[in-house]
C-alpha positions in Angstrom: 11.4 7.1 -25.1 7.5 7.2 -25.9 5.5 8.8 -22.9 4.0 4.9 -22.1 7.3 4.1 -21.8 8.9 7.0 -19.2 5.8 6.1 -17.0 6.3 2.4 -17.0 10.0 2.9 -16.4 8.9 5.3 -13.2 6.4 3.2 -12.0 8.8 0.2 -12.2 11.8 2.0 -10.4 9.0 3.5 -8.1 7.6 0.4 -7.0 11.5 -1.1 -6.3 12.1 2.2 -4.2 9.1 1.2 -1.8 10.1 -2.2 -1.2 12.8 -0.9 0.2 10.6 0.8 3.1 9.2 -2.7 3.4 12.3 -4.1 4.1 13.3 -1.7 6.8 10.1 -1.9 8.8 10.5 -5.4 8.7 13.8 -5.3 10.0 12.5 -3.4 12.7 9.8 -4.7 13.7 11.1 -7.0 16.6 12.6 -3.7 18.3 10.2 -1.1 17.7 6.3 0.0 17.5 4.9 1.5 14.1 3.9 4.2 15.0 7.7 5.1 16.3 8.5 4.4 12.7 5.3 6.3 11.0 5.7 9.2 13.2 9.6 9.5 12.4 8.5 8.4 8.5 5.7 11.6 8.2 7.9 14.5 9.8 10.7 13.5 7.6 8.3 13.5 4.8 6.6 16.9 5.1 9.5 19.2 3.8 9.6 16.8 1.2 5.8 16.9 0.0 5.4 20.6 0.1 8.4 20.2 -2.9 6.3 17.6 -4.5 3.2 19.8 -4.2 4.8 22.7 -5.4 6.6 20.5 -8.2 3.2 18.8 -9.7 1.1 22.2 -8.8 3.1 24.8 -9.5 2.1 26.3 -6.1 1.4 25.2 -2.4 -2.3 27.3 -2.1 -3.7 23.6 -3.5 -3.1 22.1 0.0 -5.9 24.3 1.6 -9.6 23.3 0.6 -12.8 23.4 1.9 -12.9 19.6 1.6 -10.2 18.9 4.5 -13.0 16.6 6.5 -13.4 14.1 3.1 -8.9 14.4 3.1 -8.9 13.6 6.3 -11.3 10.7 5.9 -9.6 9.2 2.6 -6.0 9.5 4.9 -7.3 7.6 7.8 -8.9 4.9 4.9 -4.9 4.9 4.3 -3.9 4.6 7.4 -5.6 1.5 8.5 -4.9 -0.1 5.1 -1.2 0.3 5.5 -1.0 -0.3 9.7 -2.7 -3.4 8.4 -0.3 -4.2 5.8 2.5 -3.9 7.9 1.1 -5.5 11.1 0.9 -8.8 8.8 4.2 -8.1 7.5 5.7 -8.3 11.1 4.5 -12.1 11.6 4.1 -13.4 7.7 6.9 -13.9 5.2 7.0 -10.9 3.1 6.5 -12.3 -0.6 3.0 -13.9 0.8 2.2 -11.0 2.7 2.7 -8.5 -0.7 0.8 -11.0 -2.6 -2.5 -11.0 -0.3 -2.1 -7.4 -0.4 -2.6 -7.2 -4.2 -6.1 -8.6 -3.8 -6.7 -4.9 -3.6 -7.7 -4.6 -7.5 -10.3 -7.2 -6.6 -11.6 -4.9 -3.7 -11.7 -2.0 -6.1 -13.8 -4.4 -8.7 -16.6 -5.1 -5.7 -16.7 -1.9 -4.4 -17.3 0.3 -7.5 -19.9 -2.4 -7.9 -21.6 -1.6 -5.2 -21.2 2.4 -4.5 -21.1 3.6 -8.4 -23.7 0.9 -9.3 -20.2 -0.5 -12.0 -21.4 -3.6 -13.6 -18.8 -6.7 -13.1 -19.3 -8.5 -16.6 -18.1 -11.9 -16.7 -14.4 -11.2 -17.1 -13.9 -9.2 -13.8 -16.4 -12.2 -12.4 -14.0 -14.4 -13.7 -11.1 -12.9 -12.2 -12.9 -12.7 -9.0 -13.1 -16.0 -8.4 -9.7 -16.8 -9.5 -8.5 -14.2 -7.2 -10.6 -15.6 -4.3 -9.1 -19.2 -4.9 -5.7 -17.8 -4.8 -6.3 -16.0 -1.7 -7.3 -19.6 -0.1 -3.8 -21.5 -1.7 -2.5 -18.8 0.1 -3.8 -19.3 3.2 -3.8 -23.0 2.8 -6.5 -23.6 5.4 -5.6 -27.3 4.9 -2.3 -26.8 7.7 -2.9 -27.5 11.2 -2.0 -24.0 12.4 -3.5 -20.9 10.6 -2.2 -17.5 11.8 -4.4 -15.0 12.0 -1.9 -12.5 10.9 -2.7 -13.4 7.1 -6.0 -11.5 7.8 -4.2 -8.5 7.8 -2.9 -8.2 4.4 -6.1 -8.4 3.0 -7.8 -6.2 5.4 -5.3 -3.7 4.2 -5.9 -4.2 0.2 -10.0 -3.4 1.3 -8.7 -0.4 3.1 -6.5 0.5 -0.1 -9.5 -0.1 -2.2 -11.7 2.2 -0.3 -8.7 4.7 -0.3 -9.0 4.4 -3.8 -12.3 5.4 -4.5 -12.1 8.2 -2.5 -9.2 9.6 -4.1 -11.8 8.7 -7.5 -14.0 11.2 -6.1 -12.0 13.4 -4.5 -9.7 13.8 -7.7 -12.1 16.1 -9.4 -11.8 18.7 -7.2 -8.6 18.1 -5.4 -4.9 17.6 -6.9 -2.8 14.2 -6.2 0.0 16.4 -4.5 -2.4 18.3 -1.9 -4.1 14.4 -1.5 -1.2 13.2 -0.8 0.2 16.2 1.9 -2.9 15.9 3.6 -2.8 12.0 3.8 0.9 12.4 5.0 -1.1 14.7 8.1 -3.5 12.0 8.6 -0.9 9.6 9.2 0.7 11.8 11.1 -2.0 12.5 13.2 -3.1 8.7 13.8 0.4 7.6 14.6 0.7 10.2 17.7 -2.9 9.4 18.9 -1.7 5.3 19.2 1.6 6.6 20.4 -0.2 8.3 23.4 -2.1 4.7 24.1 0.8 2.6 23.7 3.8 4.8 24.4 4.2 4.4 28.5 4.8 1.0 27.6 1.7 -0.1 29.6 1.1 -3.1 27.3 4.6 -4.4 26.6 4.7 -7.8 26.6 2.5 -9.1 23.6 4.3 -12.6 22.3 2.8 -12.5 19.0 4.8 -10.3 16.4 1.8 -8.7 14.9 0.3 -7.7 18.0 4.4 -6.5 20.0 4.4 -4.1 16.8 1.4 -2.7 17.5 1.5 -2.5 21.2 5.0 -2.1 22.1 6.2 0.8 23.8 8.1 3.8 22.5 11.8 2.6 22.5 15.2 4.7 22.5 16.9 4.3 19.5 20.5 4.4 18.2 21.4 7.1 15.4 22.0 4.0 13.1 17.5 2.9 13.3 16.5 6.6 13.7 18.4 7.3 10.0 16.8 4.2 8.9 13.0 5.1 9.6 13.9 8.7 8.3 15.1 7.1 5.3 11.4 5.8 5.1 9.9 9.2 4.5 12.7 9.8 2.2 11.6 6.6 0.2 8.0 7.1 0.3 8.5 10.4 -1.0 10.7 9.4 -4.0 8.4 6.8 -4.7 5.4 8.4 -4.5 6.8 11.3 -6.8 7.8 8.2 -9.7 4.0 6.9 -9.7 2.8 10.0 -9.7 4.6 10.9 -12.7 3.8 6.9 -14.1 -0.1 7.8 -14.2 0.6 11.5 -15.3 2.1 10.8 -18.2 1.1 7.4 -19.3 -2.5 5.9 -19.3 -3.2 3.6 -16.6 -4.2 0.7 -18.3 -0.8 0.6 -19.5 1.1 1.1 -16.2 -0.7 -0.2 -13.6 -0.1 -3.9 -14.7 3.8 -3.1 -13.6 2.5 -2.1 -9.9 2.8 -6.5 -9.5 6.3 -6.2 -10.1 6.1 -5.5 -6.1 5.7 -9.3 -5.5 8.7 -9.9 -7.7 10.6 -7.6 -4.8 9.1 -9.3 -2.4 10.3 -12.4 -3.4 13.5 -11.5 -3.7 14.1 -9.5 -0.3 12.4 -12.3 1.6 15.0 -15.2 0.5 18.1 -12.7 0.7 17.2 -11.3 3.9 15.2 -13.7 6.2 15.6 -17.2 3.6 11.8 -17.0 3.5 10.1 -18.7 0.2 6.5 -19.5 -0.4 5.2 -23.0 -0.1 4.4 -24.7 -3.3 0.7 -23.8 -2.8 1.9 -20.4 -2.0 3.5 -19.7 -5.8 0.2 -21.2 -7.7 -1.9 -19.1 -5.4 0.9 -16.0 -6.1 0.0 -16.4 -9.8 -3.8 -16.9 -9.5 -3.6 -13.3 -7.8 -1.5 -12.1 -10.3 -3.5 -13.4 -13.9 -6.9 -11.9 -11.9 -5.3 -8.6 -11.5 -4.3 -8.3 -14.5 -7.4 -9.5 -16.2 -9.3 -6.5 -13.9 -6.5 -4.4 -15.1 -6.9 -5.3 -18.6 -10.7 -5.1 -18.3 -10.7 -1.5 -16.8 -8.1 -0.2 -19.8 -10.9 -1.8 -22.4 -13.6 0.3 -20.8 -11.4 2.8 -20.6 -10.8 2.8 -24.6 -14.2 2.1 -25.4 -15.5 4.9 -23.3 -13.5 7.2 -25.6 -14.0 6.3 -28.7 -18.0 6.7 -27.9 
């Protein structure tokens, strides 16, 4: 197999792999607060990183750095984009709740725009608006009752687009395995700090699902759920390691397209597990979010080629 090919077959079975944390925190979420489950996810994950780290680095000094305040930073950016994402999740069905997620290219297209002074030429325009109008069939402000809970998705694909520019920045100076120890820390960090406001249980009683996962107390827990949520840290770290290798190894013009085979999963899990299936208006939104992704996608690889042929 070609290198382009090994990195879209990782990215591919990397992507699968997380869906499966998906599906487990939304299992969950009616019993338990996420930070029980983020806490549980990062301890399990650290012995895990430091192999990564010391698989992609060749040595574990690259996790100390004189930028830890700007690591920091770019891991809370994380952390709010993905206590976001899974807030949603808890209240919305989980194919529209992926979808709204992957406005986050579109994010990335406005906000290069406006910190690197990036020009958006008419195709990324193009796709912007597309994007924004399947963002709204998504939504479909047209019912009675909107839930505020679709919010939450998107606010999580800006956080994830923020995330990514600072991992932009930070990558040339830092490595992708000491980013990712130190944004494993961060989580960890910022899932103990909500875990001693919401732990005693002092605001139990939330009836929405969004705001009971947030809010709920810390819960005792069977063997059968703590292996679960320690199988989290074991899935995001075997999933991180694939796209890691995916953009090592292939360029990612020609890989990140694949990353919206997550909506496909989403899809998928959400009829076989809760018989959830987007509305009509859902799927045309779906693929309006999909075709401008790709056309940002496809935009960024031709700058990408033309930048090095000049």
């Amino acid at each position: 197999m070609s290198a382009t090919s090994r990195g879209i077959l990782a990215l591919v079975v990397g992507i699968a792999v997380f869906s499966l944390q998906d599906v487990i925190l939304k299992l969950l979420s009616g019993d338990y607060p996420l930070y029980q489950a983020m806490i549980i996810r990062s301890l399990t994950a650290v012995p895990l990183l430091l192999i990564i780290v010391f698989w992609l680095d060749g040595r574990l000094t690259t996790i100390t750095t004189p930028n830890w305040g700007w690591m920091l930073a770019r891991g809370f950016l994380n952390f709010v984009a993905y206590t976001a994402y899974y807030l949603g999740l808890a209240a919305m069905p989980m194919a529209d709740t992926v979808a709204l997620f992957f406005t986050a290219p579109l994010f990335i297209t406005i906000a290069a725009a406006l910190v690197f002074k990036e020009r958006i030429g008419p195709t990324n325009l193009f796709a912007l608006l597309a994007g924004f109008m399947g963002m709204l069939m998504i939504f479909n402000p047209s019912e009675s009752v909107f839930d505020p809970a679709a919010l939450l998705p998107v606010l999580g694909a800006l956080g994830y687009a923020l995330t990514q520019l600072a991992t932009r920045v930070l990558g040339r100076t830092e490595t992708a395995g000491a980013m990712t120890f130190w944004g494993n820390l961060t989580f960890l960090a910022s899932a103990l700090a909500l875990a001693a406001v919401f732990g005693s249980g002092a605001y139990d009683g939330a009836s929405h699902p969004s705001l009971a996962f947030l809010t709920r107390g810390w819960q005792e827990m069977p063997v059968r759920d703590l292996l679960l949520f320690m199988a989290c840290g074991v899935i995001a770290s075997i999933g991180l390691s694939l796209l890691t290798y995916a953009y090592r190894v292939a360029p990612s013009s020609s890989v990140a397209p694949f990353e919206y085979s997550f909506i496909i999963w989403g899809v998928l899990w959400g009829w076989l597990f809760w018989a959830q299936l987007p509305a009509t208006l859902a799927w045309g939104g779906i693929a309006l979010l999909i075709g401008a992704g790709l056309l940002v996608i496809r935009a960024e690889g031709a700058n990408e080629k033309t930048t090095v042929e000049v």
